[in-house]
KEKEKOL-968897 format. One record per residue: residue number from 1; residue in one letter; x, y, z of N, C-alpha, C, CB in turn. Coordinates in steps of 0.1 Angstrom, whole numbers, plus 2048, in hexadecimal, padded with zeros to 3 digits. Each point is the difference from the previous one (the first is absolute). Glycine has a CB too. Example, Ala and Ser with C-alpha at 12.3 -4.5 7.8 and 13.67 -1.06 7.14 Angstrom:
<recs>
REC     k   r   nc1   nc2   nc3   cac1   cac2   cac3   cc1   cc2   cc3   cbc1   cbc2   cbc3
REC     1   A   884   7C7   84E    7F7    80C    800   809   80C   800    7ED    7F4    80C
REC     2   S   80F   817   7ED    809    80B    800   7F8   80B   808    80C    7FA    7EA
</recs>
This chain:
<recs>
REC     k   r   nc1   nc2   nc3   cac1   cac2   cac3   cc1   cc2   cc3   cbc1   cbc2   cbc3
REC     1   X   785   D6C   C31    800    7F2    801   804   7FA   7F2    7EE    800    812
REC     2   X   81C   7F2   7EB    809    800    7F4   7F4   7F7   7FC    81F    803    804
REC     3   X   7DF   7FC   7EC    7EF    7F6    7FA   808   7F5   804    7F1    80A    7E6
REC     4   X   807   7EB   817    800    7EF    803   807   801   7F2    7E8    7F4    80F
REC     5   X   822   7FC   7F2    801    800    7EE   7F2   7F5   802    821    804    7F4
REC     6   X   7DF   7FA   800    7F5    7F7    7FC   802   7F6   7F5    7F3    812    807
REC     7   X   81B   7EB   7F8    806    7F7    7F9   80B   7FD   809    7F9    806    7EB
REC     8   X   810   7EC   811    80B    7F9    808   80A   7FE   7F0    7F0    7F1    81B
REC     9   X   81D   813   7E7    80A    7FD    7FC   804   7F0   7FD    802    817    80B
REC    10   X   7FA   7E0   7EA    803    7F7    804   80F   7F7   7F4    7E4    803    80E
REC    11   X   821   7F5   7FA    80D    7FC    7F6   7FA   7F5   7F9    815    806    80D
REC    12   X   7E8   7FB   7E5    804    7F9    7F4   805   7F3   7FF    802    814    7FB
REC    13   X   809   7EF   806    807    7F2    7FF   7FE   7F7   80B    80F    80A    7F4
REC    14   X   7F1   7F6   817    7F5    7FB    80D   7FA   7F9   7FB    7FD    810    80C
REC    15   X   7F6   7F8   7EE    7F3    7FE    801   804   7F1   7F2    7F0    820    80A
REC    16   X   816   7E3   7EB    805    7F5    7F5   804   7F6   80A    809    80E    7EB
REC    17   X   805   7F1   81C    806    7F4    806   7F3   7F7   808    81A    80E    803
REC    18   X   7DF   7FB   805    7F8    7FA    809   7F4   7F6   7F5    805    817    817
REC    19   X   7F7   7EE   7DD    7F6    7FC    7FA   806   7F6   7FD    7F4    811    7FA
REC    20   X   819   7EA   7FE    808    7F7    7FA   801   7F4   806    809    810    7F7
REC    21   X   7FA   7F9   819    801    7ED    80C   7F7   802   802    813    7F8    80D
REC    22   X   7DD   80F   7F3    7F8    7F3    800   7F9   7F9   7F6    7FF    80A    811
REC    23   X   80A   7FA   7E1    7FA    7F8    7F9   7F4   803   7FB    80C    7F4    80A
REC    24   X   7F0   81A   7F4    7F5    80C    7F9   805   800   7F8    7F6    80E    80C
REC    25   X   803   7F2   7E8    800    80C    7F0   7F7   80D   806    7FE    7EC    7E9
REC    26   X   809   81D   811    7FC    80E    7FC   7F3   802   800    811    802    7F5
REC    27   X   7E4   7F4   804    7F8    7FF    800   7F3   7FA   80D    80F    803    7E9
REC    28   X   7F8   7F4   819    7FC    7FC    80F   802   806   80A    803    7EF    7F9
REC    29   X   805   81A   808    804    80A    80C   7F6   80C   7FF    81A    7F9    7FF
REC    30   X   7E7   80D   7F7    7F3    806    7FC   7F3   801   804    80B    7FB    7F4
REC    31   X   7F1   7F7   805    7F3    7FC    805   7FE   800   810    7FD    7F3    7EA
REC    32   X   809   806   819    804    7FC    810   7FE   80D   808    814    7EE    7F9
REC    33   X   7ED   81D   803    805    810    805   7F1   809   7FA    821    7FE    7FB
REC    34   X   7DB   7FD   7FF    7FA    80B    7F9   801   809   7F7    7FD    7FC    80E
REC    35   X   80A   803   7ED    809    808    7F7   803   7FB   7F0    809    806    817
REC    36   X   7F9   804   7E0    803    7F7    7EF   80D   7FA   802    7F4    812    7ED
REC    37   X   810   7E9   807    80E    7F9    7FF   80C   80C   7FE    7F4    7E8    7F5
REC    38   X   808   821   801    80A    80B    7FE   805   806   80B    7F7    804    7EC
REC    39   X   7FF   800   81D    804    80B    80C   809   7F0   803    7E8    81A    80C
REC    40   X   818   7E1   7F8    80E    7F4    80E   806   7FF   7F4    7F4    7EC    817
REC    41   X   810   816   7D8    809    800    7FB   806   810   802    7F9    7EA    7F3
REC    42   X   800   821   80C    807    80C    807   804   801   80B    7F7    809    7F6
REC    43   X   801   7F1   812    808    7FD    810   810   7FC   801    7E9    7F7    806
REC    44   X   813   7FB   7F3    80E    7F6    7FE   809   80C   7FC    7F6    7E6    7F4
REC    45   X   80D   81D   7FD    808    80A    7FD   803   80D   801    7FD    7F3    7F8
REC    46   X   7FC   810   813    808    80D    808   7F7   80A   7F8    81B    7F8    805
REC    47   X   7DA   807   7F0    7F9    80F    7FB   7F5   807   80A    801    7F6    7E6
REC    48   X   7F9   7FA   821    7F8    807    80C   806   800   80A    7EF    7FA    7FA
REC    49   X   818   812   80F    803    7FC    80E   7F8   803   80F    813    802    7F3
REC    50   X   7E1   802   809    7F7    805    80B   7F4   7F6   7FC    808    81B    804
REC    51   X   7F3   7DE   807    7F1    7FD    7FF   7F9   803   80D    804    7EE    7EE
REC    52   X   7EF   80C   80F    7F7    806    809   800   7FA   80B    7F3    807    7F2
REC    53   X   80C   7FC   81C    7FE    7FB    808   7FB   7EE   803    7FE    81B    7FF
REC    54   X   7F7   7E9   7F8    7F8    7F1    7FE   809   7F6   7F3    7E1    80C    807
REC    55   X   827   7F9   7F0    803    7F8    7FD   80E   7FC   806    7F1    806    7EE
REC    56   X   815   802   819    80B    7FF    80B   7FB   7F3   807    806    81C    803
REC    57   X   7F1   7E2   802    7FB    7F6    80C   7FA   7F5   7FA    7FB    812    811
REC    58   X   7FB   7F2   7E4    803    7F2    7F6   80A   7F6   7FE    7F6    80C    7F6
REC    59   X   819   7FA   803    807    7F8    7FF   808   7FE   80E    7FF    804    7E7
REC    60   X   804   801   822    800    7FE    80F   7FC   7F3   802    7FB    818    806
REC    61   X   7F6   7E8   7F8    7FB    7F1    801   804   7F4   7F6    7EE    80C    80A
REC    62   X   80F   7FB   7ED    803    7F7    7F3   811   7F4   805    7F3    81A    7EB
REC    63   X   811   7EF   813    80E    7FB    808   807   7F7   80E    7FE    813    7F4
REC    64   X   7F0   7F0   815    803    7FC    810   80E   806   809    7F4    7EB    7F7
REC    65   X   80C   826   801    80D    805    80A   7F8   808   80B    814    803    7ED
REC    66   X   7ED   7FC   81B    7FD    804    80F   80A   80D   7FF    7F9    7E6    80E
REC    67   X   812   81B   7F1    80A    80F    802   7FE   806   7EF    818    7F6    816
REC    68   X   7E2   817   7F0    7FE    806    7F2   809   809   7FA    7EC    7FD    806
REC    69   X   821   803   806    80B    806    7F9   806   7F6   7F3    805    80C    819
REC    70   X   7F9   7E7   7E8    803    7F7    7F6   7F9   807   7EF    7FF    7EA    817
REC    71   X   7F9   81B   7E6    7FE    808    7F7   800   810   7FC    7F7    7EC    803
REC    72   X   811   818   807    800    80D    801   80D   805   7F3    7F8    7FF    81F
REC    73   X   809   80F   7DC    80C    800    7F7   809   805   80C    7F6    806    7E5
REC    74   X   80B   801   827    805    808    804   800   7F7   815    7F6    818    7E5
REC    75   X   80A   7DD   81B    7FB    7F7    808   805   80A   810    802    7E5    7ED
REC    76   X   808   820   811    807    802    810   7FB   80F   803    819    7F0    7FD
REC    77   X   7E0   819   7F8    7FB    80A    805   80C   80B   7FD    7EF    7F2    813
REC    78   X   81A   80D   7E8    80A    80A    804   7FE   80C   7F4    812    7EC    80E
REC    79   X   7F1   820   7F6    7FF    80D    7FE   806   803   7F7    7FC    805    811
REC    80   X   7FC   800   7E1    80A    804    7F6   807   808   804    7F6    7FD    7F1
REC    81   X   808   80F   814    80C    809    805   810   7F8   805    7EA    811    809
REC    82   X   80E   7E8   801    80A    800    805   808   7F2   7F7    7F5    80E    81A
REC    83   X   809   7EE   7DD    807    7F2    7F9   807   80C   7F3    7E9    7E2    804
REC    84   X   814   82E   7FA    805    805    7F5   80B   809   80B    7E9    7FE    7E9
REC    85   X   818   801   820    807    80D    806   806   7FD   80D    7F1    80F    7F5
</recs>
């Protein structure tokens, strides 16, 4: 049986644009989430690309996006194999 992952892949720059129109600081987004200010500036710039489940769905809400492919890095699912070969 293949393990669960137990993190979500998420895009960065996303997660910046979406904070910007609504008009969050870094810091407010943060708090808002649960989370310090540095990790959503590693988010923002691409050093963190996995978070946890619960912070996946935090900013999910944070954001009011209902499709959670909207924060996905990899949104359509498609297969490294088959995008290298």
């Amino acid at each position: 049986m293949p393990a669960t992952k137990t993190t979500v892949e998420i895009n960065g720059f996303v997660v910046r644009e979406l904070r910007i129109r609504d008009g969050l600081s870094v810091q407010a987004l943060a708090a808002q989430i649960g989370v310090q200010r540095p990790y959503i500036a590693k988010i923002e710039l691409g050093h963190s690309t996995r978070v946890s489940p619960k912070v996946f769905n935090a900013l999910l809400s944070a954001f009011s996006i209902t499709d959670r492919r909207v924060l996905l890095s990899n949104p359509h699912g498609a297969n490294e194999l088959e995008a290298t070969g």
